[in-house]
C-alpha positions as CSV (number, residue, x, y, z in Angstrom):
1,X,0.0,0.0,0.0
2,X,1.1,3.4,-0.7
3,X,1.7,6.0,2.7
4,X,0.7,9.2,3.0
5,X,1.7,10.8,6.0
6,X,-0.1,13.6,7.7
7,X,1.7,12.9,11.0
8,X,4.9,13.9,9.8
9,X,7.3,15.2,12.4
10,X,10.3,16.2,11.0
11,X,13.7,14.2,12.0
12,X,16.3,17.4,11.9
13,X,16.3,19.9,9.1
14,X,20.1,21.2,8.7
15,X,18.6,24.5,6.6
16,X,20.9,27.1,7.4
17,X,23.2,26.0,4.3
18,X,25.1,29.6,3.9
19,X,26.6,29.0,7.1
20,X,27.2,25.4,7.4
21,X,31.6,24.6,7.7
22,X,32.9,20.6,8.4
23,X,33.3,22.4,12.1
24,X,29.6,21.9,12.2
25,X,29.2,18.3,10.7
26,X,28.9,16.5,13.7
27,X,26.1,16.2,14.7
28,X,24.9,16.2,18.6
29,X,23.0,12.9,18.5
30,X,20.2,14.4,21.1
31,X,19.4,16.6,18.2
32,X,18.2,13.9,16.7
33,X,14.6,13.5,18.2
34,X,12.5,10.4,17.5
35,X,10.5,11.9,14.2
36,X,9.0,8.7,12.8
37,X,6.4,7.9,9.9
38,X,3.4,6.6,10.9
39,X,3.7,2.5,10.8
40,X,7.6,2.3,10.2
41,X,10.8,3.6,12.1
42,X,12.8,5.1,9.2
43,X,13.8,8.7,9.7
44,X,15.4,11.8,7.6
45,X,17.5,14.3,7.9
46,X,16.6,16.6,5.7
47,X,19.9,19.0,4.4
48,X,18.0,22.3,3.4
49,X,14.7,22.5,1.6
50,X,14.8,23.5,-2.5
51,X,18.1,25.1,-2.3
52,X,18.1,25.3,-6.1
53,X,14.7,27.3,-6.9
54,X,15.9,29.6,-9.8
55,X,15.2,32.3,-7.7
56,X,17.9,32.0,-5.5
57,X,20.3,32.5,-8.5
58,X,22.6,29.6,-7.5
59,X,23.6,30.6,-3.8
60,X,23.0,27.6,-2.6
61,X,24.7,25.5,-4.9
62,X,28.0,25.5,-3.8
63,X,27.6,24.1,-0.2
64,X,24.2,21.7,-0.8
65,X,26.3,18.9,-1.7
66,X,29.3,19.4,0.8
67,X,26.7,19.9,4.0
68,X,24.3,16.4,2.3
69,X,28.5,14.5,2.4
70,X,28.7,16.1,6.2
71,X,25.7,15.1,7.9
72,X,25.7,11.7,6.4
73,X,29.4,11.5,7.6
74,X,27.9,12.4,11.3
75,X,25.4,10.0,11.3
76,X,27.9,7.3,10.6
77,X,30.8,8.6,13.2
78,X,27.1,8.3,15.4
79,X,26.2,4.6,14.0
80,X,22.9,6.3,13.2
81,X,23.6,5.8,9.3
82,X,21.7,2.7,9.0
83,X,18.1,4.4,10.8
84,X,18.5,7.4,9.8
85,X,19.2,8.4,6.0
86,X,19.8,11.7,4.5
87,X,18.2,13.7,1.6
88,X,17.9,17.1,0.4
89,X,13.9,18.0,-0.5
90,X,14.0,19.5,-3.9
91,X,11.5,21.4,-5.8
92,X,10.5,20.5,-9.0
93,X,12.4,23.4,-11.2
94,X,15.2,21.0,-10.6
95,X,13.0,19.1,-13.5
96,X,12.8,20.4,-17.1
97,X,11.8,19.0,-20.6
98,X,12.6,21.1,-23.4
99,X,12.0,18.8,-26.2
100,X,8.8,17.9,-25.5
101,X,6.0,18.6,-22.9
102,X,5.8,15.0,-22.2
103,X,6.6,13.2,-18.7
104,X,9.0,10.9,-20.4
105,X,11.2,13.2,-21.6
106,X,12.0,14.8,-18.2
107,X,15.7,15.9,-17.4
108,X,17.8,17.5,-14.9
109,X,18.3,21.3,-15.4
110,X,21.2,21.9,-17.5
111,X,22.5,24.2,-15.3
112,X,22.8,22.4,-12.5
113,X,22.9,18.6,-14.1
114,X,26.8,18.0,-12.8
115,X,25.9,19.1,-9.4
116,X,22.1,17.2,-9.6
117,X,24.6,14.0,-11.0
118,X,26.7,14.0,-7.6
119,X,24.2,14.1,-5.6
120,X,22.1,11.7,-7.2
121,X,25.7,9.3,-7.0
122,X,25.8,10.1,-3.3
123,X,22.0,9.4,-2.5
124,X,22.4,6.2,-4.1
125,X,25.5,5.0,-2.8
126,X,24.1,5.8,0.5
127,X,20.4,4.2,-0.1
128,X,18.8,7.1,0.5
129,X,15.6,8.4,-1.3
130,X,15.5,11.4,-3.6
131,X,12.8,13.8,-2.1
132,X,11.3,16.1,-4.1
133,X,8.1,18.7,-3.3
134,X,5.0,18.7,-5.8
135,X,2.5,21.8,-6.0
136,X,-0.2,21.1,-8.4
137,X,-1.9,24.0,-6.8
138,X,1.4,26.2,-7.8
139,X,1.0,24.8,-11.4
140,X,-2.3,26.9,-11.5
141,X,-1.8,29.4,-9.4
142,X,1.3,30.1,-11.8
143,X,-0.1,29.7,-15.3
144,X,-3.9,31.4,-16.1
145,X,-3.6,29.1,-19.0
146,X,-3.3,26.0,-17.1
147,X,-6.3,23.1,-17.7
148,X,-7.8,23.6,-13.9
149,X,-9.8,19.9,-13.9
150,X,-5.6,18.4,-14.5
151,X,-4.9,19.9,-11.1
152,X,-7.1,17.1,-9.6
153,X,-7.3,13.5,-9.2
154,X,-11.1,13.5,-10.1
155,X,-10.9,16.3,-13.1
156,X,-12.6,15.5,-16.2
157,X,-9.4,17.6,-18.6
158,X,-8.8,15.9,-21.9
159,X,-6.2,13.4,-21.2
160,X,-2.5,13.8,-22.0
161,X,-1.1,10.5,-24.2
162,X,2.6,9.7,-23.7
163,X,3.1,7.0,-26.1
164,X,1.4,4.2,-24.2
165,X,0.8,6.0,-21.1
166,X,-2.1,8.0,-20.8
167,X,-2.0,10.8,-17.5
168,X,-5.5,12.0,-16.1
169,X,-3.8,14.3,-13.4
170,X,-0.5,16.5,-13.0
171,X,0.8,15.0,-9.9
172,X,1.3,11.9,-11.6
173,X,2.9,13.6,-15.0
174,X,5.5,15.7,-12.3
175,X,6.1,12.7,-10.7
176,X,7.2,11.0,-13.7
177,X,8.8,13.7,-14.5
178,X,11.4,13.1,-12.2
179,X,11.0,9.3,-12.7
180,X,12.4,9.9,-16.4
181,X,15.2,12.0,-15.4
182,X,16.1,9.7,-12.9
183,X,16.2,7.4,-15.6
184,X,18.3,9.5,-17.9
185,X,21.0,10.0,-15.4
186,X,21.5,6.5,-14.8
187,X,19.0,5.5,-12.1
188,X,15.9,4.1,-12.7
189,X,15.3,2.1,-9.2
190,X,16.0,5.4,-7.0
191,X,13.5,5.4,-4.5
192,X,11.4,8.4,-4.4
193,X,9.6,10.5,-1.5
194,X,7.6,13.1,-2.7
195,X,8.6,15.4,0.6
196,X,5.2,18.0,0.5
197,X,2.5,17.9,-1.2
198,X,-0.6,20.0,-0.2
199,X,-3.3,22.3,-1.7
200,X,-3.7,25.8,0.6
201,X,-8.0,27.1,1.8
202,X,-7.2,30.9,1.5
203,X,-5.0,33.6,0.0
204,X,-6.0,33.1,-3.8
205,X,-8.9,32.7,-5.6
206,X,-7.7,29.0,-6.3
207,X,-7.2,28.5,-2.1
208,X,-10.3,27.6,-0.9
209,X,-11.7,24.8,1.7
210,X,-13.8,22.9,-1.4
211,X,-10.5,22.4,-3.9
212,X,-8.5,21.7,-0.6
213,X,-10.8,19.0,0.4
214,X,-11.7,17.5,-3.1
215,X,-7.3,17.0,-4.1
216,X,-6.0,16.3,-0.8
217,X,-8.7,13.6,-0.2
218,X,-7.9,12.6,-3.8
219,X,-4.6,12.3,-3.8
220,X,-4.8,10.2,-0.5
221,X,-7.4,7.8,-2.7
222,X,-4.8,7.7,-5.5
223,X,-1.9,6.8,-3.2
224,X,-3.1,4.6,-0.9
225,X,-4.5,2.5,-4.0
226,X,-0.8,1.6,-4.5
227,X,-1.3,1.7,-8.3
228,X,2.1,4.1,-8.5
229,X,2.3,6.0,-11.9
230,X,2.1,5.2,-15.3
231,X,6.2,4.9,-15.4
232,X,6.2,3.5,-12.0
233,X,2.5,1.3,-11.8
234,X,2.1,-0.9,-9.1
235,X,5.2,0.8,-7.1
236,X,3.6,2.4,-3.8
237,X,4.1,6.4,-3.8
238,X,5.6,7.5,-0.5
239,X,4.5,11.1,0.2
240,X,4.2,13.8,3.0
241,X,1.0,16.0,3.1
242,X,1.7,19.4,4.0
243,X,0.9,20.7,5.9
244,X,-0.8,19.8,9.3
245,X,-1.5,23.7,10.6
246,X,-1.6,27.0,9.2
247,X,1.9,29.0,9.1
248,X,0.7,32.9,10.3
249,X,3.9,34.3,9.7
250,X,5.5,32.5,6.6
251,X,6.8,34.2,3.9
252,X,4.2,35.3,1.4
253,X,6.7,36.2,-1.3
254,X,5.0,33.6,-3.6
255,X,1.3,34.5,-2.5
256,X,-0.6,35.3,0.3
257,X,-1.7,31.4,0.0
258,X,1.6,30.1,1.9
259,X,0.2,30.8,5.4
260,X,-2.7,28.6,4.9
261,X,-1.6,25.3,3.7
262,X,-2.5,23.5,6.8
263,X,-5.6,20.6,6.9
264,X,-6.3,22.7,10.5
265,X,-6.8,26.1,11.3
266,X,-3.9,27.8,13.5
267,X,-6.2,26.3,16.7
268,X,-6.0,23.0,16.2
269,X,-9.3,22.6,14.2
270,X,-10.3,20.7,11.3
271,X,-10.8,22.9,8.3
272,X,-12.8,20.0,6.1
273,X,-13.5,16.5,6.4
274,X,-10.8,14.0,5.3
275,X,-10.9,10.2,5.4
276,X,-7.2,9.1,6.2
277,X,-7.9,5.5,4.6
278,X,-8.6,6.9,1.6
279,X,-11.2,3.9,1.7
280,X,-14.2,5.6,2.7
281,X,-14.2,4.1,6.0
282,X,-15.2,7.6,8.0
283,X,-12.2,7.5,9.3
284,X,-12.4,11.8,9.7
285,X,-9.8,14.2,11.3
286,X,-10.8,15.4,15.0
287,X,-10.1,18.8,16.5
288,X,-7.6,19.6,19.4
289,X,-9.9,19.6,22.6
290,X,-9.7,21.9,25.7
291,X,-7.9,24.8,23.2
292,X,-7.6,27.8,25.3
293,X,-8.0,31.1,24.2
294,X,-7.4,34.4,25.1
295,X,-10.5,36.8,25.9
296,X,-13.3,37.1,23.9
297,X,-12.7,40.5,22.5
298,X,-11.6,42.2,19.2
299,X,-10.1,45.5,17.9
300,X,-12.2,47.3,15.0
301,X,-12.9,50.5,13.6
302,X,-13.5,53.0,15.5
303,X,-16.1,55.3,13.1
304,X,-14.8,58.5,15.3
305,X,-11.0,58.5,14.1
306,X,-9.3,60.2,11.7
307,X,-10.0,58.4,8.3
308,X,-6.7,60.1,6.6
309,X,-4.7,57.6,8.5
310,X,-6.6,55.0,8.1
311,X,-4.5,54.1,4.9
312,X,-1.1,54.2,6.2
313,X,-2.1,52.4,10.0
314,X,-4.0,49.7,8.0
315,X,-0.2,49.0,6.4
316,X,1.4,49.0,9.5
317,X,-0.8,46.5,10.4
318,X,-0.7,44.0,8.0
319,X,3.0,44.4,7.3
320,X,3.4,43.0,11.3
321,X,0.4,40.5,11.5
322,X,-1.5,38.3,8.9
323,X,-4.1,40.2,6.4
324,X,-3.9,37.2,3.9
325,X,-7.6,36.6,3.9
326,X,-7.8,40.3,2.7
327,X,-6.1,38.9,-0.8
328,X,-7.8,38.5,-4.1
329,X,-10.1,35.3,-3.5
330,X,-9.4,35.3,0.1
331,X,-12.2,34.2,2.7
332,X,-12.4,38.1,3.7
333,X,-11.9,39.8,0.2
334,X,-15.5,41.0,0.1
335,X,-15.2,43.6,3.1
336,X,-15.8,46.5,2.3
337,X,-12.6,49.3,3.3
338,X,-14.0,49.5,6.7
339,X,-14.0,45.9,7.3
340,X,-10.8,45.6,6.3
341,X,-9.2,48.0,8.6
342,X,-11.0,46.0,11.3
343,X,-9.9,42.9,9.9
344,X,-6.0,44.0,9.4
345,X,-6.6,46.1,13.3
346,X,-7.4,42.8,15.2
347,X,-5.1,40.5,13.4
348,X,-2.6,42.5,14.8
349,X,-3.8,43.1,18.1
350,X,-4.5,39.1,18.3
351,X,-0.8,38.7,17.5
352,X,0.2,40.7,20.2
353,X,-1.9,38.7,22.7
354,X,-4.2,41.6,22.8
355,X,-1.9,43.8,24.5
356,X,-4.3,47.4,25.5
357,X,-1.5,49.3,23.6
358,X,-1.7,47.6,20.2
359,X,-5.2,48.2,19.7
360,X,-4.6,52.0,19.5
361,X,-3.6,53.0,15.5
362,X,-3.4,56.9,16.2
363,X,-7.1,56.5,17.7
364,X,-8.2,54.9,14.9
365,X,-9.4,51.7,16.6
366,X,-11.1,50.5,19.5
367,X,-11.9,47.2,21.4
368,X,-15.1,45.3,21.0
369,X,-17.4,42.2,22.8
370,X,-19.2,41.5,20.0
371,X,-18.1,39.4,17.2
372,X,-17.7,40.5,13.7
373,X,-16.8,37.8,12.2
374,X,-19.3,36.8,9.3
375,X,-20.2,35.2,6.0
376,X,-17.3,32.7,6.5
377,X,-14.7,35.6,7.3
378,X,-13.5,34.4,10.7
379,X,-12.0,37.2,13.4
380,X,-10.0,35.3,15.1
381,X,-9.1,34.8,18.8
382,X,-6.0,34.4,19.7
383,X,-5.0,31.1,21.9
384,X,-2.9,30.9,24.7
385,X,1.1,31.2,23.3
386,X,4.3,32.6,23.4
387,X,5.4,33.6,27.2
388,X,2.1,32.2,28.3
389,X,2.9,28.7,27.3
390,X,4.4,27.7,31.0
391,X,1.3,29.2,32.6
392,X,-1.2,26.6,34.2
393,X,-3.9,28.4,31.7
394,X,-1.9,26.9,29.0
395,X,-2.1,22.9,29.8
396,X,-5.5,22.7,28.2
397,X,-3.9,23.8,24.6
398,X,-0.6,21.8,24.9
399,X,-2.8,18.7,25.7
400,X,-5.2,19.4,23.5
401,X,-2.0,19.3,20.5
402,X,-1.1,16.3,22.1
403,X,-4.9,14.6,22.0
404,X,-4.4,15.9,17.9
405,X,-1.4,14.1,17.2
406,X,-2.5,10.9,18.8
407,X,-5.9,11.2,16.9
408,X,-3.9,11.5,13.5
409,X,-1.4,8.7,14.1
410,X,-4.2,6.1,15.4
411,X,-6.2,6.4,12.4
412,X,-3.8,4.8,10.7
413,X,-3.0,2.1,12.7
């Protein structure tokens, strides 16, 4: 059977690649916690995550290789090279296909094919996977040209025919993507993990809870069905759903979409129903119990303030808290200007644990009892965090996390 695994935890992520020197290879082994998939013991180390997007213009390609030859010589000098294997998670720029659209033409970047050879070499040699991260959701978020109904496993898009293979859906085509290159440089048994694969509920017009729901539910259909891919069928797909909450404060560089990729809200609570078979069991998640939140007050609009700073204060506020529902498509995009100052207001006096002071904006706003949360544009409350984490008021949330985890891993058992 395939795995998908929502209950990732991950192993040890050496990211920091610009400063990493041989003084730092060994590895403290209690840094090395017990992250674990589901119904197995194997666990990563992953060395960065996509140091070679095109964006970065190459900075990272220079000490990727050496830090991936460093850790895995500290997990031997630790006799942890045997449990524990090594990878770097790639993103799938590393892939290209310039003669031909097709899956089965796929190759390694040009520019970076020497350094994508060695590690590939080294990966092998060790027997450890080659991790790469899918995004069909990217794929259309990217292209306005892009056949939406390929995006999913359940789309009714025209086919695309690759000699004898026919693909339905894209993350099966990017997979084989990488299958064929992987086959082109030499390899064509290299196991494969995809290392995230996900579909985000707000921040584009494409992010919603009904497209999350209908690919992540259909991706866990298509993998646990262990029918692999047209270059790979019967060979179970290994993958990672990402992600498990919502990220307030990732970078939104490639969209306002990247702080909601989580299957539960920032709370601990289930944004859709999901059946972790994948065999329509009912099998469902279940939210974190006994969550405790801060009061139940907000900061709004006050109608009285001075609406000529009402621009630059609503930018101060969203540059230092989350107005990502505010974005194009976004569960909050219909408010109307004053509802977005209220929106972008609370966000950031919720991020400040609702502090007196930050609820202020030059008089601009003012604290409220009542709720104005509506039409599916959620206010939110924040929960207990930061400082107050040791607090007895806090137990209820920690356990409730803990209740979460448990819930997720169980299913699956």
């Amino acid at each position: 059977m395939g795995n998908i695994v929502p209950c990732y935890l991950t192993a040890l992520r050496v990211e920091n690649l610009g400063h990493f020197s041989p003084q730092l290879s060994d590895l403290d082994i209690s840094l090395i916690p017990t992250a674990y998939r589901c119904n197995e013991k194997k666990r990563y180390v992953a060395v960065g995550n996509e140091p070679f997007l095109t964006s970065y213009n190459g900075t990272f390609e220079g000490v990727t290789y050496p830090a991936l030859v460093n850790v895995e010589q500290s997990l031997a000098k630790a006799n942890l090279a045997n449990q524990v294997k090594v990878t770097v998670p790639l993103n799938a720029d590393v892939l290209t296909n310039p003669n031909s659209p097709l899956p089965s033409f796929g190759i390694f970047r040009p520019d970076i094919r020497g350094l994508m050879l060695s590690i590939v070499s080294f990966l092998d040699k060790i027997g450890a996977p080659f991790t790469i991260n899918l995004y069909p959701f990217i794929s259309l978020h990217q292209d306005p040209n892009f056949p939406r109904e390929f995006a999913f496993f359940d789309g009714d898009s025209p086919p695309v025919l690759d000699g004898s293979n026919t693909y339905t859906n894209v993350f099966d085509a990017s997979y084989d993507l990488l299958v064929a290159a992987l086959r082109d440089a030499g390899y064509s048994n290299m196991p494969i993990i995809v290392g995230e694969v996900g579909w985000p509920t707000d921040g584009d017009i494409n992010a919603n809870v009904q497209n999350a729901r209908r690919f992540n539910q259909g991706l866990l259909q298509h993998i646990l069905s262990s029918q692999g891919t047209p270059l790979r069928p019967g060979v179970p797909v290994e993958a990672y759903l990402f992600s498990l909450v919502d990220e307030d404060q990732k970078s939104i560089a490639p969209g306002g979409f990247e702080r909601h990729w989580g299957i539960y809200t920032f709370d601990g609570q289930a944004k859709y129903p999901l059946d972790l078979t994948g065999r329509g069991s009912g099998n469902s998640l279940v939210n974190a119990h006994g969550v405790t939140y801060l009061e139940s007050k907000w900061c709004i609009l006050n109608p009285k303030g001075d609406p000529s700073k009402l621009g630059s204060n609503v930018g101060y506020a969203c540059t230092y808290a989350d107005c990502t529902s505010l974005s194009y498509g976004g569960t909050c995009n219909f408010l109307s200007t004053q509802g977005n100052a209220s929106y972008a207001f609370n966000s950031y006096y919720q991020q400040n644990n609702q502090q007196f002071e930050s609820c202020n904006f030059q008089g601009l706003a003012m604290i409220t009892n009542k709720d104005p949360s509506f039409n599916g544009c959620r206010f939110e409350v924040q929960i207990v965090s930061g400082s107050l984490l040791c607090s007895p008021l806090s137990k209820s949330l920690i356990m409730g996390y803990i209740a979460l985890f448990i819930a997720i891993l169980c299913s699956f058992l």
